[in-house]
PDB file of N, CA, C, O and CB in Angstrom:
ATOM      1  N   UNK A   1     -15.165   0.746 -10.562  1.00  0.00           N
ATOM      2  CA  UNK A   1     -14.827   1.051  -9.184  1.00  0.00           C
ATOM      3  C   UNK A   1     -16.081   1.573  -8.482  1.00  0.00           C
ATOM      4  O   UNK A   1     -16.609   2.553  -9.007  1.00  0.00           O
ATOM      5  CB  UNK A   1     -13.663   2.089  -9.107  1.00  0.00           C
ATOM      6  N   UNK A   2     -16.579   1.126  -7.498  1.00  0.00           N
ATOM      7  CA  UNK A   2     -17.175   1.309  -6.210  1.00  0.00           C
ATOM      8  C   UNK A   2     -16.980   2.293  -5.066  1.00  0.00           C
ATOM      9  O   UNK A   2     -15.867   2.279  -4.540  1.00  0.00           O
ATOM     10  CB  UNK A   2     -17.004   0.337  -5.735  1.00  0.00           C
ATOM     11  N   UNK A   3     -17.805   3.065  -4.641  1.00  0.00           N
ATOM     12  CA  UNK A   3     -17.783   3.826  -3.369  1.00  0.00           C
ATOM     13  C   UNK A   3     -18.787   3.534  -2.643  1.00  0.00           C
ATOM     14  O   UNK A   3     -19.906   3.174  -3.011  1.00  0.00           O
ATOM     15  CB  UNK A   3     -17.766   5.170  -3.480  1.00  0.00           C
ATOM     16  N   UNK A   4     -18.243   3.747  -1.215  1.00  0.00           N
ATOM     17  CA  UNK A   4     -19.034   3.793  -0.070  1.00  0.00           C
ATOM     18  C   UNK A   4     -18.764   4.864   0.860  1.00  0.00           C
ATOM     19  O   UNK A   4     -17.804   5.611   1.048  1.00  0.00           O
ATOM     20  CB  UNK A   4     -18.941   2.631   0.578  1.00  0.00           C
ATOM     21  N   UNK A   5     -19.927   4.708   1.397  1.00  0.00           N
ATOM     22  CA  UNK A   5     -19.609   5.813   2.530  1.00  0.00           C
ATOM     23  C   UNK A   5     -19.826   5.288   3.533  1.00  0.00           C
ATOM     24  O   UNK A   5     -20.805   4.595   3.813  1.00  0.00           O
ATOM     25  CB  UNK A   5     -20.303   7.055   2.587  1.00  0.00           C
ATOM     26  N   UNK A   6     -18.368   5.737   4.594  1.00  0.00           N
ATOM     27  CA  UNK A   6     -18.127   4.793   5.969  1.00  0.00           C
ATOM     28  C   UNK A   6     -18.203   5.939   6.955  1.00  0.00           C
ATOM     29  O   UNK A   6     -17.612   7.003   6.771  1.00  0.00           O
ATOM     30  CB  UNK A   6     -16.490   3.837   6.098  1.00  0.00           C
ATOM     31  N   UNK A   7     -19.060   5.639   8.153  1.00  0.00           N
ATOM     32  CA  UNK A   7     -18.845   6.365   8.908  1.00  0.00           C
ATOM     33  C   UNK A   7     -17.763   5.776   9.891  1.00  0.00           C
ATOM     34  O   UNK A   7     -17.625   4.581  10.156  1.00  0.00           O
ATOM     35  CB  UNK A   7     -19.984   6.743   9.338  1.00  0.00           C
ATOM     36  N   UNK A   8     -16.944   6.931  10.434  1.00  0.00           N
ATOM     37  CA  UNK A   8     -15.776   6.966  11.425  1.00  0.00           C
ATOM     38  C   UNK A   8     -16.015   7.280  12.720  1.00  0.00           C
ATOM     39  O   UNK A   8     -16.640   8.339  12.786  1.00  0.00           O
ATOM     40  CB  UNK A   8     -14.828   7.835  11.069  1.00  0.00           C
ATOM     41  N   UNK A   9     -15.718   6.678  14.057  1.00  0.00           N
ATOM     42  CA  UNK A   9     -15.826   7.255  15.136  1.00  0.00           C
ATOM     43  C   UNK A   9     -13.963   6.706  15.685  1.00  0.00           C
ATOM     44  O   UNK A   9     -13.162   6.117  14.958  1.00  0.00           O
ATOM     45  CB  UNK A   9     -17.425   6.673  16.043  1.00  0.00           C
ATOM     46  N   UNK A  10     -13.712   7.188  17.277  1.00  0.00           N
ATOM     47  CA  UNK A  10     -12.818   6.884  18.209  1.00  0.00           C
ATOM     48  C   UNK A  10     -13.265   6.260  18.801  1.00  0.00           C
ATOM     49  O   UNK A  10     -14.398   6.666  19.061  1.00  0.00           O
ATOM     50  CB  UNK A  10     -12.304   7.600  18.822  1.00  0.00           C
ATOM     51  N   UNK A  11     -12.930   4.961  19.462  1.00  0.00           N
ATOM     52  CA  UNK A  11     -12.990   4.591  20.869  1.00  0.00           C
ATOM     53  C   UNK A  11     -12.536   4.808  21.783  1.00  0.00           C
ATOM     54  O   UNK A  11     -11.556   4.126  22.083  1.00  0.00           O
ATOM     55  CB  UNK A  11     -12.895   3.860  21.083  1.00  0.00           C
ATOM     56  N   UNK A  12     -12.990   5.853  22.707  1.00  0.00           N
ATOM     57  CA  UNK A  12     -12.149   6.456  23.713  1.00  0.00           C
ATOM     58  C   UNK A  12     -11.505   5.198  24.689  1.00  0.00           C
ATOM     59  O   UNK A  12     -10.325   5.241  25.040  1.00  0.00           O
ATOM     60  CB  UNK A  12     -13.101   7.579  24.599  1.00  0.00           C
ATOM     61  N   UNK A  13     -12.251   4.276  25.015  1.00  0.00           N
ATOM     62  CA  UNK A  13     -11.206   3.369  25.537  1.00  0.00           C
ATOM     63  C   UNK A  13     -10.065   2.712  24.880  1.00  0.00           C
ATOM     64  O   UNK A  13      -9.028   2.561  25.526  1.00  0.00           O
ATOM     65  CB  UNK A  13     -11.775   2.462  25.985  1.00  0.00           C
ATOM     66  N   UNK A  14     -10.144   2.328  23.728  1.00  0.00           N
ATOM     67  CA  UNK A  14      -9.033   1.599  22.995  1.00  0.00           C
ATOM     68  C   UNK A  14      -7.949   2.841  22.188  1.00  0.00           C
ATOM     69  O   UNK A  14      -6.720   2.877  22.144  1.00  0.00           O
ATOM     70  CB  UNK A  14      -9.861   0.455  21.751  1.00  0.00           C
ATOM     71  N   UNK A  15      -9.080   3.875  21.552  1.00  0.00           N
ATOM     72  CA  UNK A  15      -8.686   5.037  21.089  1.00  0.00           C
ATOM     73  C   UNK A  15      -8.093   4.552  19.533  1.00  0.00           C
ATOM     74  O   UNK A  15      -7.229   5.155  18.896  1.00  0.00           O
ATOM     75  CB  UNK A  15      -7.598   5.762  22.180  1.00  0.00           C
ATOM     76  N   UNK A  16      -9.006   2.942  18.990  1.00  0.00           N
ATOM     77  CA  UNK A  16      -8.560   2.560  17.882  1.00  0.00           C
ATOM     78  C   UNK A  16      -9.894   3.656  17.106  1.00  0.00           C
ATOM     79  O   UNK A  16     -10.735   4.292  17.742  1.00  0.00           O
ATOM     80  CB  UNK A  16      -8.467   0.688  17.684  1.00  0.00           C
ATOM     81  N   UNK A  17      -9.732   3.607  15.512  1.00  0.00           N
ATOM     82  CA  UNK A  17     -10.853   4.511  14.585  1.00  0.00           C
ATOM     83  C   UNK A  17     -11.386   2.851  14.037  1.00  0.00           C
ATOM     84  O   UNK A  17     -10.861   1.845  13.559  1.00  0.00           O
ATOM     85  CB  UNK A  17     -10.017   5.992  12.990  1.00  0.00           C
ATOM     86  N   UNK A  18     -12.899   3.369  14.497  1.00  0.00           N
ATOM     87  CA  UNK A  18     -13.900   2.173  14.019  1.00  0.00           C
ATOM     88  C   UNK A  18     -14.677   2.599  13.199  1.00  0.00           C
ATOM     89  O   UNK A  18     -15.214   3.671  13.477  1.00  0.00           O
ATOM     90  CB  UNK A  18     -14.739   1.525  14.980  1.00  0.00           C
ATOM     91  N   UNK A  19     -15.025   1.942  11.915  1.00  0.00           N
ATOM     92  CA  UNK A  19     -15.452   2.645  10.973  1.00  0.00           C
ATOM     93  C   UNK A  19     -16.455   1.406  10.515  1.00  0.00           C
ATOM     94  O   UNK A  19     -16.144   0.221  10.633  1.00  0.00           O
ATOM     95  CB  UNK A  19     -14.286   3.278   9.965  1.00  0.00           C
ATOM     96  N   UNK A  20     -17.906   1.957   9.890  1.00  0.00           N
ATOM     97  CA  UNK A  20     -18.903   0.836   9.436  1.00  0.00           C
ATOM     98  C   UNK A  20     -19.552   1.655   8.163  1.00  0.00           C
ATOM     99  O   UNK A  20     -19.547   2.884   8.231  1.00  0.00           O
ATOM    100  CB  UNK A  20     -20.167   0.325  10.767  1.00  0.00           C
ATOM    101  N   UNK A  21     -20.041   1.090   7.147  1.00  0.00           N
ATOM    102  CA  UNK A  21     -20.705   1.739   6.235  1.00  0.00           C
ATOM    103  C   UNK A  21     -22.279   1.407   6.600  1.00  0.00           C
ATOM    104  O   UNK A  21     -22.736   0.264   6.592  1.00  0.00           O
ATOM    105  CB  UNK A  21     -20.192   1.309   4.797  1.00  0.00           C
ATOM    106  N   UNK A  22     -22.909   2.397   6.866  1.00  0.00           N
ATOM    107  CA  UNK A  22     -24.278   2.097   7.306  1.00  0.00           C
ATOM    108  C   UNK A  22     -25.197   1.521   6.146  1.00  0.00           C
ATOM    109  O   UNK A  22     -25.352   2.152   5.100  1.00  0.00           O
ATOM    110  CB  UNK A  22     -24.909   3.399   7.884  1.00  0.00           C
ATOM    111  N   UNK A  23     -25.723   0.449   6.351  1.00  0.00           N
ATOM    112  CA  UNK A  23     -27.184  -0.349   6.080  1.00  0.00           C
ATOM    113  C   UNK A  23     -25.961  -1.797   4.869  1.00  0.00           C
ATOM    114  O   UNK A  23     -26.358  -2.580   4.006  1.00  0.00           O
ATOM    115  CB  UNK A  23     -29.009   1.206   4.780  1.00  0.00           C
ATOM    116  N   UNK A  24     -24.632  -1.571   5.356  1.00  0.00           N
ATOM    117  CA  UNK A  24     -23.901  -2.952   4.508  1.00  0.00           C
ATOM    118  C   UNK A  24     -23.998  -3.770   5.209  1.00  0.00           C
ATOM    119  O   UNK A  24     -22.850  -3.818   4.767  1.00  0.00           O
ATOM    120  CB  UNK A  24     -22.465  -3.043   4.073  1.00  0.00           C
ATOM    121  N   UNK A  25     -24.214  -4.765   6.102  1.00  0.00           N
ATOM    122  CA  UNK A  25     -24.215  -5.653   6.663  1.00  0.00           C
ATOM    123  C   UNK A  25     -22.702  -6.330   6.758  1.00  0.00           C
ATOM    124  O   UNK A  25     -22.375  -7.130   5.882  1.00  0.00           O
ATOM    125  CB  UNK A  25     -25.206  -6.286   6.147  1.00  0.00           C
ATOM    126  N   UNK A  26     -21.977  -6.070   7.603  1.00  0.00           N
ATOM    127  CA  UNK A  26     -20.706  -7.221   7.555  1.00  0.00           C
ATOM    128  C   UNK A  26     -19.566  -6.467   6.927  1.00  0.00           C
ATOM    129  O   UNK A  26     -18.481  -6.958   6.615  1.00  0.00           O
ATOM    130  CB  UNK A  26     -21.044  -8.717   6.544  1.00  0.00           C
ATOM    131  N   UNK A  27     -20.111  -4.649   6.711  1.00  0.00           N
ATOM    132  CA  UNK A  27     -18.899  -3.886   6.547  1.00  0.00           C
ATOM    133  C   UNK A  27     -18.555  -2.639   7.461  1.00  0.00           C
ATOM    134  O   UNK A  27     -18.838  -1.443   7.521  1.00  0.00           O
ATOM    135  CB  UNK A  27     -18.923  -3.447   5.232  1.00  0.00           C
ATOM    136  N   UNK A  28     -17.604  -3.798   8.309  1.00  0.00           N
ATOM    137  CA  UNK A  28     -17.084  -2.546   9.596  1.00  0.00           C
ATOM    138  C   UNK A  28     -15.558  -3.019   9.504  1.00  0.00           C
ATOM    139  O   UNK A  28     -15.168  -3.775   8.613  1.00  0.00           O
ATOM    140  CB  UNK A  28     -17.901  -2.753  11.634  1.00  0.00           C
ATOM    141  N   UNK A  29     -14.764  -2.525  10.468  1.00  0.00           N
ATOM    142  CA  UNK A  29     -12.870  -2.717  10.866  1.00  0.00           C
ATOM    143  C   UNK A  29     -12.999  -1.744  11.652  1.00  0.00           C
ATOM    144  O   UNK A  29     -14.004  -1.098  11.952  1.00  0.00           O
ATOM    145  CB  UNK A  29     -11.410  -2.454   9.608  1.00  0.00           C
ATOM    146  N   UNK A  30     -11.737  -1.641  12.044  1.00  0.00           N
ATOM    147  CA  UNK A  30     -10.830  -0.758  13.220  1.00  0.00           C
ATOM    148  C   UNK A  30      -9.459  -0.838  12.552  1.00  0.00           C
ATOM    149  O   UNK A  30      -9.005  -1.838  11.995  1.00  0.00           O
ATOM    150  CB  UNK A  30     -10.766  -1.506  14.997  1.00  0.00           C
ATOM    151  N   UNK A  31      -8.907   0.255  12.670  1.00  0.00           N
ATOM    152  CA  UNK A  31      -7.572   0.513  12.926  1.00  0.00           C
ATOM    153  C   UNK A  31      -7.227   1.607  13.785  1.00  0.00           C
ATOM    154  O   UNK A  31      -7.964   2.469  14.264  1.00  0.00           O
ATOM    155  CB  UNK A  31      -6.966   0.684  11.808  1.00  0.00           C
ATOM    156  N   UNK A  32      -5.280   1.339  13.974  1.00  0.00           N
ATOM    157  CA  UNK A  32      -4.870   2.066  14.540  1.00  0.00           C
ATOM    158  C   UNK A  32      -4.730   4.146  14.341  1.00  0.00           C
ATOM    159  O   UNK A  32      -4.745   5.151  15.051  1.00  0.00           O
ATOM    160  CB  UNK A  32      -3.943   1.260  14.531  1.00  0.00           C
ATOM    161  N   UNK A  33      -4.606   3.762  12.937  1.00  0.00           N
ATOM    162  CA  UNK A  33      -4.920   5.124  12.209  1.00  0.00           C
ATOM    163  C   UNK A  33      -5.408   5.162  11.425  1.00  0.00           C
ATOM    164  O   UNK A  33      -5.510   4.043  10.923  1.00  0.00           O
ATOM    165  CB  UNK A  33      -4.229   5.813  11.840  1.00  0.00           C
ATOM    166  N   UNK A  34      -6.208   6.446  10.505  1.00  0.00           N
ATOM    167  CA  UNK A  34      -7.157   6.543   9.600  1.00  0.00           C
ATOM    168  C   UNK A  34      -6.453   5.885   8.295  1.00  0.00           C
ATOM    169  O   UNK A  34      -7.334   5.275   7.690  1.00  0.00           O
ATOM    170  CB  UNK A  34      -7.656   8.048   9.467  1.00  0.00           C
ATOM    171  N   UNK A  35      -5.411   5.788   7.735  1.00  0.00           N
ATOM    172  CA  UNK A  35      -5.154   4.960   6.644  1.00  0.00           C
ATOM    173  C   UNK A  35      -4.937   3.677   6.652  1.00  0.00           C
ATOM    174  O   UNK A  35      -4.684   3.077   5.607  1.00  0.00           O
ATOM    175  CB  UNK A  35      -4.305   5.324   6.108  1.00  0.00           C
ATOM    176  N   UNK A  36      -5.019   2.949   8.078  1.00  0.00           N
ATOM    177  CA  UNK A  36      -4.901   1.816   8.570  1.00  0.00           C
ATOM    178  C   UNK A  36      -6.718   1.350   8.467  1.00  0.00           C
ATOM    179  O   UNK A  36      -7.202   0.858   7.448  1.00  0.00           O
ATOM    180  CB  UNK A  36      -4.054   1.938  10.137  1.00  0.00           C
ATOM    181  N   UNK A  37      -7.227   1.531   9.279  1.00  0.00           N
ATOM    182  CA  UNK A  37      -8.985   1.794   8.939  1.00  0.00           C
ATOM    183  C   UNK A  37      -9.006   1.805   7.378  1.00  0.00           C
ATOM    184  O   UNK A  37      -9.260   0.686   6.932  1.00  0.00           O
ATOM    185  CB  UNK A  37      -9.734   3.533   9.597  1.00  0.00           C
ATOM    186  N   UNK A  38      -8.801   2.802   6.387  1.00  0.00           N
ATOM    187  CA  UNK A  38      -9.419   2.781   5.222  1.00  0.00           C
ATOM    188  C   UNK A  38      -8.831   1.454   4.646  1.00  0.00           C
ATOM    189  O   UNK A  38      -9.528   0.597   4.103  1.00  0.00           O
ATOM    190  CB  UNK A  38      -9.194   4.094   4.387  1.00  0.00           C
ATOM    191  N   UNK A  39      -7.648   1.381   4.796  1.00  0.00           N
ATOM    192  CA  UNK A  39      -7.319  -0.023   4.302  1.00  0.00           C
ATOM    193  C   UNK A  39      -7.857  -1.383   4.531  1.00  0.00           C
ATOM    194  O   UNK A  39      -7.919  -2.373   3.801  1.00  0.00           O
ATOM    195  CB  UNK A  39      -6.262  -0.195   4.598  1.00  0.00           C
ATOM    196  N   UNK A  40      -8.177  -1.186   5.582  1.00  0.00           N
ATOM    197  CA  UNK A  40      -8.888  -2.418   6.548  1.00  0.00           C
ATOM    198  C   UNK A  40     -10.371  -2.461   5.842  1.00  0.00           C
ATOM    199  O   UNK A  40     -10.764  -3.419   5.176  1.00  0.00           O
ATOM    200  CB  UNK A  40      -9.021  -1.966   8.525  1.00  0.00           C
ATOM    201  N   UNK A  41     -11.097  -1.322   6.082  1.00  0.00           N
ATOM    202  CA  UNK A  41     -12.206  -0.946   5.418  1.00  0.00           C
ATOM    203  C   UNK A  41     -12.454  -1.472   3.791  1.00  0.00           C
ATOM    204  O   UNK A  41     -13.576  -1.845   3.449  1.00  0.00           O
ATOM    205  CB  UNK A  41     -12.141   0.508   5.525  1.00  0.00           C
ATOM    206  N   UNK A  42     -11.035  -1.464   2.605  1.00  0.00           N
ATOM    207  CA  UNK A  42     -11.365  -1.350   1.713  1.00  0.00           C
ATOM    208  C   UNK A  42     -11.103  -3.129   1.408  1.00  0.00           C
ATOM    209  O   UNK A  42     -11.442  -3.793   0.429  1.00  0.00           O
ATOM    210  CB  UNK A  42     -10.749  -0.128   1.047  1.00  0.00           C
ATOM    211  N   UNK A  43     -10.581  -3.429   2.303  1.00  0.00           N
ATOM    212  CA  UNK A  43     -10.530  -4.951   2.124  1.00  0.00           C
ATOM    213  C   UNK A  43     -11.615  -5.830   2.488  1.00  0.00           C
ATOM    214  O   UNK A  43     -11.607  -6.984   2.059  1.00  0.00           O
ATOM    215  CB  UNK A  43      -9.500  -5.443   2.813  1.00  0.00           C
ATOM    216  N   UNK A  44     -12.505  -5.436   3.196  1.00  0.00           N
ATOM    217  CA  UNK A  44     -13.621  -5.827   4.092  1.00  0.00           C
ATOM    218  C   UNK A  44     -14.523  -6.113   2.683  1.00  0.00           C
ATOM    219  O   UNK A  44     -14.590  -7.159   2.038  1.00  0.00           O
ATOM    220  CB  UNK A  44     -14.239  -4.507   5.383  1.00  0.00           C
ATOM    221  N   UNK A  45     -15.280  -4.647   2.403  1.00  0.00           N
ATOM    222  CA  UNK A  45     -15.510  -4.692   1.355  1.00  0.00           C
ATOM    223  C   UNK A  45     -15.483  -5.401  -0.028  1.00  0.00           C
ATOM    224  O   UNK A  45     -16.407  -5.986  -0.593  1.00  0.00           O
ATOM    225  CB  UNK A  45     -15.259  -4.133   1.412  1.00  0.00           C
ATOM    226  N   UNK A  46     -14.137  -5.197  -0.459  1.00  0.00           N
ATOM    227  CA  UNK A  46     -14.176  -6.073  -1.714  1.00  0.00           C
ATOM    228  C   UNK A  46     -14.588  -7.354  -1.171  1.00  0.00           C
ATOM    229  O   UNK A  46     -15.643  -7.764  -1.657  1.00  0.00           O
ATOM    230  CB  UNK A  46     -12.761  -6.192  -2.539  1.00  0.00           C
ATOM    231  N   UNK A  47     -13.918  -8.279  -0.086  1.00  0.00           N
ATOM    232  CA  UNK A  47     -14.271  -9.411   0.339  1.00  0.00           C
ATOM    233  C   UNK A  47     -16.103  -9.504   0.245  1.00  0.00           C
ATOM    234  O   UNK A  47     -16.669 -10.458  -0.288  1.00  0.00           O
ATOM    235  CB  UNK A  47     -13.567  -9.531   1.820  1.00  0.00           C
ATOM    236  N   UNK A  48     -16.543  -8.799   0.618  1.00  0.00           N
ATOM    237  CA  UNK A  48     -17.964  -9.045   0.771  1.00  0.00           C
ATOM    238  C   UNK A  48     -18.176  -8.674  -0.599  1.00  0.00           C
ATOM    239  O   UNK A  48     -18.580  -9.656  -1.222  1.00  0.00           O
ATOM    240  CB  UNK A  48     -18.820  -8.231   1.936  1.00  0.00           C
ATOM    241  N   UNK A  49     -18.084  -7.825  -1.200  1.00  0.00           N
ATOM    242  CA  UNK A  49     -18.484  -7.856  -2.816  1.00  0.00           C
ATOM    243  C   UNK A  49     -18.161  -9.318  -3.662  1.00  0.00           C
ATOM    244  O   UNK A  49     -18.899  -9.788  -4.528  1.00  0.00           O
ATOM    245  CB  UNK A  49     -17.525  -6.584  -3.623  1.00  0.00           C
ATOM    246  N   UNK A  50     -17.391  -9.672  -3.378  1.00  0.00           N
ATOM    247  CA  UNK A  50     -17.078 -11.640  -4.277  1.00  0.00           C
ATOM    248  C   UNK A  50     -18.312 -11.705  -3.962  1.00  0.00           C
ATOM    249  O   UNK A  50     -18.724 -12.085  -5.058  1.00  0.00           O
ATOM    250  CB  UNK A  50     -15.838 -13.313  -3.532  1.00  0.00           C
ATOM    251  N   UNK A  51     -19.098 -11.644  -3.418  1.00  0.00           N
ATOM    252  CA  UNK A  51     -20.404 -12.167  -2.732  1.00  0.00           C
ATOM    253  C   UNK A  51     -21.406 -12.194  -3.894  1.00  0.00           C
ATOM    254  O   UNK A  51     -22.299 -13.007  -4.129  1.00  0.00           O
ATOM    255  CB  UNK A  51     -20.969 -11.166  -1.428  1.00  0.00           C
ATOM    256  N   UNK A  52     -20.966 -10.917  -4.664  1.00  0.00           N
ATOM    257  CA  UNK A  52     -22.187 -10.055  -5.411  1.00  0.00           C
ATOM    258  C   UNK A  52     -22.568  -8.785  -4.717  1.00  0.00           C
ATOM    259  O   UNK A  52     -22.051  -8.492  -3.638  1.00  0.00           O
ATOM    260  CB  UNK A  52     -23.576 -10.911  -5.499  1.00  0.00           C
ATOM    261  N   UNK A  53     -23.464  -8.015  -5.306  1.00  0.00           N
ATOM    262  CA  UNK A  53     -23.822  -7.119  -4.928  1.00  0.00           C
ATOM    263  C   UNK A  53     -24.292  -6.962  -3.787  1.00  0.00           C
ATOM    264  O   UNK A  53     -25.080  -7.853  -3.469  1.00  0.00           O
ATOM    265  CB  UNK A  53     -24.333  -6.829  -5.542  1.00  0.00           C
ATOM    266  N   UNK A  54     -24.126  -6.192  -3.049  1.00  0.00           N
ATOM    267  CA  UNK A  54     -24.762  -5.945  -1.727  1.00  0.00           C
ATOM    268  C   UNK A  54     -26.118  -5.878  -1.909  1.00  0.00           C
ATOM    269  O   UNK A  54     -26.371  -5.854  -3.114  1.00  0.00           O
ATOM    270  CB  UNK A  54     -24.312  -4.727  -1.048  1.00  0.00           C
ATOM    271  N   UNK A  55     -27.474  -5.824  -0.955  1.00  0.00           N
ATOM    272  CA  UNK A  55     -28.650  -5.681  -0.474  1.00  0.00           C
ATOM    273  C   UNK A  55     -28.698  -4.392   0.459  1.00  0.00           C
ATOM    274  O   UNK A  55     -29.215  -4.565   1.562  1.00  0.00           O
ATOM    275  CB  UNK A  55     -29.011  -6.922   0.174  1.00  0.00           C
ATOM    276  N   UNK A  56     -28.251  -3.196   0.172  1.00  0.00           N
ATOM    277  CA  UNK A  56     -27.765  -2.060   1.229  1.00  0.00           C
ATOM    278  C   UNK A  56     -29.222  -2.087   2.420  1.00  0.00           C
ATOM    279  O   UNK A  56     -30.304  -1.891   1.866  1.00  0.00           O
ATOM    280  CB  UNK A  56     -27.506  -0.164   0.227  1.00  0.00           C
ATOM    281  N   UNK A  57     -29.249  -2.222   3.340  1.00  0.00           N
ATOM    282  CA  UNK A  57     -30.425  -1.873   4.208  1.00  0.00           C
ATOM    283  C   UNK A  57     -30.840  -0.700   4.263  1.00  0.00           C
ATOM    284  O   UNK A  57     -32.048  -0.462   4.271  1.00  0.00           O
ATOM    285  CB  UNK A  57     -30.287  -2.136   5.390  1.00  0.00           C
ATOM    286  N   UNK A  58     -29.987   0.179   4.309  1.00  0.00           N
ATOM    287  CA  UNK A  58     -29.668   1.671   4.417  1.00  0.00           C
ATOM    288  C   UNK A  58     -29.286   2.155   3.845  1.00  0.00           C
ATOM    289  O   UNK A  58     -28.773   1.517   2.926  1.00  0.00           O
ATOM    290  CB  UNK A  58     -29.166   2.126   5.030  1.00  0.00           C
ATOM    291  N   UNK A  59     -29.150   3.583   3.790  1.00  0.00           N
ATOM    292  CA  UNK A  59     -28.706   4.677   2.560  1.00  0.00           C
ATOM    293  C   UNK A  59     -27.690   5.685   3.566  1.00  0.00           C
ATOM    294  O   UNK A  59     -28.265   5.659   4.654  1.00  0.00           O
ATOM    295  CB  UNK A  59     -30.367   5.742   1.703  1.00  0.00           C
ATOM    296  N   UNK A  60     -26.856   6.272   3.659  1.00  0.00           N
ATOM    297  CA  UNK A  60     -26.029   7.297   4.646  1.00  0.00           C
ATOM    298  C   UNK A  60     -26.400   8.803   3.955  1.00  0.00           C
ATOM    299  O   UNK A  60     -25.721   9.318   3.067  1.00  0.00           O
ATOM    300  CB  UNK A  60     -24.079   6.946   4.631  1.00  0.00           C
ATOM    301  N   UNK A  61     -27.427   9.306   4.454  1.00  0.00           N
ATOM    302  CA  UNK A  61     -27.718  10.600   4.202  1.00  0.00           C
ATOM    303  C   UNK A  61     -26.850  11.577   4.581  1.00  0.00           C
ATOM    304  O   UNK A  61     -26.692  12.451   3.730  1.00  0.00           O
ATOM    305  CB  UNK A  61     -28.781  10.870   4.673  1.00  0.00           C
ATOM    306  N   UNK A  62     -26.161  11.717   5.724  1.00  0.00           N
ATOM    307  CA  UNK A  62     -25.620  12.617   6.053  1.00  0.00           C
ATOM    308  C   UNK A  62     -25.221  12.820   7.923  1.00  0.00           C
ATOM    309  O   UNK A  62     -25.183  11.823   8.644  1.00  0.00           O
ATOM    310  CB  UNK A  62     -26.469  13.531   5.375  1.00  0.00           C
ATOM    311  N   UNK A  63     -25.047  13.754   8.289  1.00  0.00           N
ATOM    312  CA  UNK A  63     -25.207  14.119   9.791  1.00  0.00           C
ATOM    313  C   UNK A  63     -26.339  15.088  10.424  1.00  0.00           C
ATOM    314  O   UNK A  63     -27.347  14.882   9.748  1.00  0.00           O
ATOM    315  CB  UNK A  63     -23.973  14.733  10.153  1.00  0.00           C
ATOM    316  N   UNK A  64     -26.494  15.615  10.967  1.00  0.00           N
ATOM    317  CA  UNK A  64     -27.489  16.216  11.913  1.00  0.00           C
ATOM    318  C   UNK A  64     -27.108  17.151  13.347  1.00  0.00           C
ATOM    319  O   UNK A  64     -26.834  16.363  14.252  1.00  0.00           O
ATOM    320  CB  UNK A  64     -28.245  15.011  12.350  1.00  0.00           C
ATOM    321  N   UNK A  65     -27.045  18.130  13.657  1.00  0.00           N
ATOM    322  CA  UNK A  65     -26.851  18.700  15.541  1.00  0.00           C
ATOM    323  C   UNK A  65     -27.762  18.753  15.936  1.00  0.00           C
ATOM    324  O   UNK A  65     -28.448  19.670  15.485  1.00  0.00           O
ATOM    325  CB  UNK A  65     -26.322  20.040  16.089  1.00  0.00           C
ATOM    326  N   UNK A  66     -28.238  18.102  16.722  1.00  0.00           N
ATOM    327  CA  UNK A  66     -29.122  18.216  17.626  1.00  0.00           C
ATOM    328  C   UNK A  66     -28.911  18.884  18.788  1.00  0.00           C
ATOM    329  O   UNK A  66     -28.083  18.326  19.507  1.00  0.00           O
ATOM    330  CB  UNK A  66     -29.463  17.209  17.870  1.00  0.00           C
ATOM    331  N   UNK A  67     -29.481  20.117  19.320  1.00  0.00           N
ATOM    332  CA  UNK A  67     -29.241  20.898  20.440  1.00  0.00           C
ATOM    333  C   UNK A  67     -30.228  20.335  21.568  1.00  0.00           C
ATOM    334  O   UNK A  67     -31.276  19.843  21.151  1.00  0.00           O
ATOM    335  CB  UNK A  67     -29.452  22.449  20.096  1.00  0.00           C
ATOM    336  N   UNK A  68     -29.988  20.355  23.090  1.00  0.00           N
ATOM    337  CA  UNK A  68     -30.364  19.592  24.007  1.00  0.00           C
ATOM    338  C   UNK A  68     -30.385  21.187  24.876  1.00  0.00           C
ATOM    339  O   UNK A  68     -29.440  21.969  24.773  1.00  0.00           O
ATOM    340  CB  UNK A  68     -29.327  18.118  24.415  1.00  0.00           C
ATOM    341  N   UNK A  69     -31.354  21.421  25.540  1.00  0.00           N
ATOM    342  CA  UNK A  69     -31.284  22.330  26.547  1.00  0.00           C
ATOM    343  C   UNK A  69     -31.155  21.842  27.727  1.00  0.00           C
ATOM    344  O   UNK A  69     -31.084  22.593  28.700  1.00  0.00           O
ATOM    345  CB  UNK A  69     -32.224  23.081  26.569  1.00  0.00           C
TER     346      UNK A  69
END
């Protein structure tokens, strides 16, 4: 078994949860709710794994605050 790490946002216009794993190429979804998304998410995935292994572009370190005066 496999993990990834997906980042989650809202779309305030649609207000669906869009979720992408950074540097996978071709692994993003939307759903209506967060177990709708992970599901969506975890299907995406395996689909692109038949592929073989991913080529990750990227690595997901983490988050950051940046303060703005």
């Amino acid at each position: 078994m496999k993990s990834f790490t997906a980042v989650i946002e809202r779309d305030h216009e649609t207000g669906l949860f869009v979720g992408y794993v950074p540097g996978f190429p071709g692994a993003h979804s939307q759903g209506e709710t967060l177990d709708e998304l992970n599901d969506n998410l975890r299907e995406v995935i395996a689909m692109l794994l038949e592929d073989g292994e991913p080529d990750l572009e990227a690595e997901f370190l983490g988050t950051q605050n940046v303060a703005v005066a």
